[in-house]
Structures are given as C-alpha cells and as structure tokens.
C-alpha positions in Angstrom: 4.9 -10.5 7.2 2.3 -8.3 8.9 3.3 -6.0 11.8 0.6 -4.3 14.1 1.5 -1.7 16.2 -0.6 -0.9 19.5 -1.2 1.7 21.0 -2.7 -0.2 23.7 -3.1 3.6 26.1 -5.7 4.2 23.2 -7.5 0.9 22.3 -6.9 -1.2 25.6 -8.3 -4.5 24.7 -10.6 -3.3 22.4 -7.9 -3.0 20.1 -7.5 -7.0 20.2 -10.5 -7.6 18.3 -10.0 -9.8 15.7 -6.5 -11.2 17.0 -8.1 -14.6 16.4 -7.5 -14.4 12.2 -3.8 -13.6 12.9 -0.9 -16.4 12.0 2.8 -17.4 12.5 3.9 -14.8 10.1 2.2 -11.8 11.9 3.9 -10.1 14.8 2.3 -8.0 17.3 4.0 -5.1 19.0 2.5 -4.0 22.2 3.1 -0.2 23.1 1.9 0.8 26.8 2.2 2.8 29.4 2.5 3.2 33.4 -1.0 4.2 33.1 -2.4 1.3 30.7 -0.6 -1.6 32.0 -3.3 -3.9 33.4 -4.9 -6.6 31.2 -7.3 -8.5 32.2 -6.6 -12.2 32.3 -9.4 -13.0 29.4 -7.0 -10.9 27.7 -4.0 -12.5 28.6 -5.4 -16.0 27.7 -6.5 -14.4 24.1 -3.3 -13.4 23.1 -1.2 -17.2 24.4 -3.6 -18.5 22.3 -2.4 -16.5 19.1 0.4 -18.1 16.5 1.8 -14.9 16.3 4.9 -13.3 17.9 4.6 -11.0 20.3 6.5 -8.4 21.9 5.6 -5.7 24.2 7.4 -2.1 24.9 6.8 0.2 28.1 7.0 3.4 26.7 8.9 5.8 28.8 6.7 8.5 30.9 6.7 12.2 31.8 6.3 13.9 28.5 2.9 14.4 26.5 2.3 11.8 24.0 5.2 9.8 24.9 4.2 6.6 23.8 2.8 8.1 19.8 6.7 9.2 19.6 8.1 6.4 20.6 5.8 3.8 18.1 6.4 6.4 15.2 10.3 5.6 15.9 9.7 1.9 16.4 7.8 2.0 13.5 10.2 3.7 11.0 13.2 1.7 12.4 11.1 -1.8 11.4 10.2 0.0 8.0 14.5 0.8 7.2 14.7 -2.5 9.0 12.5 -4.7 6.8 13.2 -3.1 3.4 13.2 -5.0 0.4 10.2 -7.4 1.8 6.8 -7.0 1.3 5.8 -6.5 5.3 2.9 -4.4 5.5 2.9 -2.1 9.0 -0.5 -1.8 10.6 -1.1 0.8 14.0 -3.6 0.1 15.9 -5.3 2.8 17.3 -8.6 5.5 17.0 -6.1 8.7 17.5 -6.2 10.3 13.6 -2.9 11.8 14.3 -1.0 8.8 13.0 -3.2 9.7 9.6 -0.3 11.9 9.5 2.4 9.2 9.7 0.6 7.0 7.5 0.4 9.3 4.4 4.3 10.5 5.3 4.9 6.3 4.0 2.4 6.5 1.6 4.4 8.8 -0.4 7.3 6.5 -0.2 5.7 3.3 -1.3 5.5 1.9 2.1 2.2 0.2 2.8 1.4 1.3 6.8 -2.7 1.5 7.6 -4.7 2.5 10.9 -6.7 0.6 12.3 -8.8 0.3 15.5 -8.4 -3.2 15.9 -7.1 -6.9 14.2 -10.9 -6.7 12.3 -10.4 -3.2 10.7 -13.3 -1.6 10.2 -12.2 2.2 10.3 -9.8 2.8 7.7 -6.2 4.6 7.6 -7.4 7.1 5.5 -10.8 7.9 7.0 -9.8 11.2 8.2 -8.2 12.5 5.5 -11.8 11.0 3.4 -13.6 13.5 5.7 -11.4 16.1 5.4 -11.8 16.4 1.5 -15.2 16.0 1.5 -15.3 18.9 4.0 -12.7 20.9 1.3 -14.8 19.8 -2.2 -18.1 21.0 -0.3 -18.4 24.5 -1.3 -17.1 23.1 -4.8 -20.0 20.7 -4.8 -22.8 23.5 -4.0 -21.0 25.5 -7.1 -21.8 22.6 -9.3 -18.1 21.7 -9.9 -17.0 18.3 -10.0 -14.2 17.6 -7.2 -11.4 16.3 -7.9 -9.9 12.8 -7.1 -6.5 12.6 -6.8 -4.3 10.5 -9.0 -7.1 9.7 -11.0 -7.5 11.9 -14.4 -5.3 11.4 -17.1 -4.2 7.7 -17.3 -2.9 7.1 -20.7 -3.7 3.8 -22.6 -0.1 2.6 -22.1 -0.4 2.9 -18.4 -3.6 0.6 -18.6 -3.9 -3.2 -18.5 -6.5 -5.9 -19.6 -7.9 -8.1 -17.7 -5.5 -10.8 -19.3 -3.3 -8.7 -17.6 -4.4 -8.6 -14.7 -5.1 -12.4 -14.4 -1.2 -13.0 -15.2 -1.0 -12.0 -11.0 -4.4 -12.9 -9.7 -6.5 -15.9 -9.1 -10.4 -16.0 -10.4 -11.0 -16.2 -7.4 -9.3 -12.9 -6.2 -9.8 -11.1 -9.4 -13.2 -8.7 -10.3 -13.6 -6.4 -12.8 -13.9 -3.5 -9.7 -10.1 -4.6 -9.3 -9.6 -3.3 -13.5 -11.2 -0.6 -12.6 -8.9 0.9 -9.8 -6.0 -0.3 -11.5 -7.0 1.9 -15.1 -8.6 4.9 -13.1 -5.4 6.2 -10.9 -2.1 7.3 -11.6 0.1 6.4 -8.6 0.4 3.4 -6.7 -0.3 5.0 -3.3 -4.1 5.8 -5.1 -4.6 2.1 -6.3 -3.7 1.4 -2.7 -5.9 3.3 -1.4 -8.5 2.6 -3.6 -8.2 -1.5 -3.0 -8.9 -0.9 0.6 -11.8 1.2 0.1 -13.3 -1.5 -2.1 -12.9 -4.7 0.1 -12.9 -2.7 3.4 -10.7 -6.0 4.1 -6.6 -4.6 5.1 -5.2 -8.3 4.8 -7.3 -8.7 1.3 -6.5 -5.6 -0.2 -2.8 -5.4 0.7 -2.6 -9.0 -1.0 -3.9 -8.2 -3.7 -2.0 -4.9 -3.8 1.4 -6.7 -3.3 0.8 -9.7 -6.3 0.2 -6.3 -8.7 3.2 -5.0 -7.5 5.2 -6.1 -10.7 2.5 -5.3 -13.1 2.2 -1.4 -11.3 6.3 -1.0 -12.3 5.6 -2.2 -15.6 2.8 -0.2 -16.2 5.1 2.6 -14.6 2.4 3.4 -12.0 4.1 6.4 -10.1 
C-alpha cells in the first residue's frame, strides 16, 4: 500500500498532478492549513474521481511550521503503525527540509520519498545530490575521484547473477542496469536510491526494490 502525504500549504493543487495513476490500494493524506484551505471545485471533482482513500487533517495554527511537525508525526506513527508490510510513504511537497526526514528512515530501512506531485519528477534525494556534488567539487578540480557512498568494496559473495536476479523479477521488469545497482552498492538504502535514479519512476523503482527484498537479506545487503 502507497501513502502520500501533502503538504497541500506548499504544493496547493499542483501537488495533485498525476492523482489520476493512483488505485484502491493507495491512500492520500491531505495536510492543510487555515491559510490553504480553499480548493477549487476542478479540484474537488479530481480527487472524487480517484479509487483511492482519502483523508484530510487541518493542522493546528499559531506556531511556525506547524503543519511540517505535524505530517513528520503523522508520518512516523503510520510508519510504527504499518510495520511488517511493504507500504512505501511518499510526502508531497518542494520544501527540502523533509530531505532530512527522508534520510532519518532511510537509515532504518523504511522506504519514504519526496515528491512534488503523484507524477514525481523531482526526487527525494535531489537535495542531498546537489549538496555532494557541491562537497566533491574542490575534490574534482584536484583530480581526485569522489566518492560514492556504499558503493566500493562489494565482495563476490554479496553479488548475484542475473539467474539470480530473474528468480524475483519478470523479463519484462528486469535489465542488466538493474545487475548493475544491485553488484555496485553495499547497503540497501544505496540500491534504493540508485533504482529511483535509474527509472526516475517512484512506483517502478520501489516495486522493483520490494520483490528484491529477499534476495538483498540473502545477499546480506546492509
């Protein structure tokens, strides 16, 4: 099951683009304000039209960045809530800030992306993408090779073939970019992150990422 969290004070209905694609098993959790609580009636009549649940939240008001606190708790208490399942946790907004929040899960094994809206085209991890190239740049004009985090020093047992590999996946799904990722980092949180820079696709990537779940334990992936 997918959630996505707005943060409809940032995206307004912007942040509905793409609602179309979602289905029954998807569930959409509106965040808003006193400020941000008109929608427009094309709005309205986008969202009855969806198969997915939806529930909505008035955040509470008088303190700065009220409503960010109150998704991050929402968030986490559908995370403790949910655990056990494969539900991936999607917040929907342009404020980098929750980049934060989303590597703080990433460390724990929880898959939780941002993105702008239901089509995804800006990436969870976009910020923190800039932000090391920023970092490596002096190392770049010093001719040394920057590193790449979780991805030196995979040892043949912690590899798989693409027999392997097809064990989990379709042809349809699998490439050999996919054997790639999987051989080239250490820790699950990298292959993660290195599926959804591939297929620039949340709902593809995290697919594939949850049928290789098995194969990343056996392969002791971090």
């Amino acid at each position: 099951m997918n959630y996505y969290f707005i943060d409809y004070e940032n995206v307004h209905a912007d942040g509905f683009t793409g609602a179309e694609s979602l289905g029954e098993n998807d569930v959409i959790c509106v965040m808003y304000t006193e400020q941000s609580k008109a929608f427009s009636l094309e709005l309205v009549e986008k969202i009855a039209r969806q198969n997915a649940k939806l529930e909505s939240y008035k955040a509470g008001s008088g303190a700065k960045n009220s409503l960010d606190f109150q998704l991050a708790s929402y968030l986490g208490y559908m995370i403790a809530r949910c655990e056990g399942r494969d539900d991936c946790f999607y917040i929907v907004s342009k404020d980098t800030g929750f980049n934060h929040l989303v590597d703080f899960w990433a460390e724990r094994n929880v898959t939780v992306k941002r993105v702008p809206n239901f089509v995804g085209e800006e990436k969870e991890t976009k910020a923190a993408v800039v932000a090391e190239s920023v970092e490596e740049e002096p190392k770049a004009k010093a001719k040394a090779k920057p590193k790449t985090k979780g991805k030196s020093k995979v040892s043949d047992s912690n590899k798989a073939t693409k027999e392997e590999l097809m064990q989990y996946l379709t042809e349809e799904e699998y490439s050999d970019k996919i054997l790639e990722i999987f051989n080239s980092y250490k820790t699950r949180v990298a292959i993660n992150n290195g599926l959804s820079k591939e297929f620039r696709d949340s709902q593809k990537s995290s697919a594939i990422y949850k049928k290789l779940k098995v194969l990343l334990k056996e392969k002791q992936k971090s």
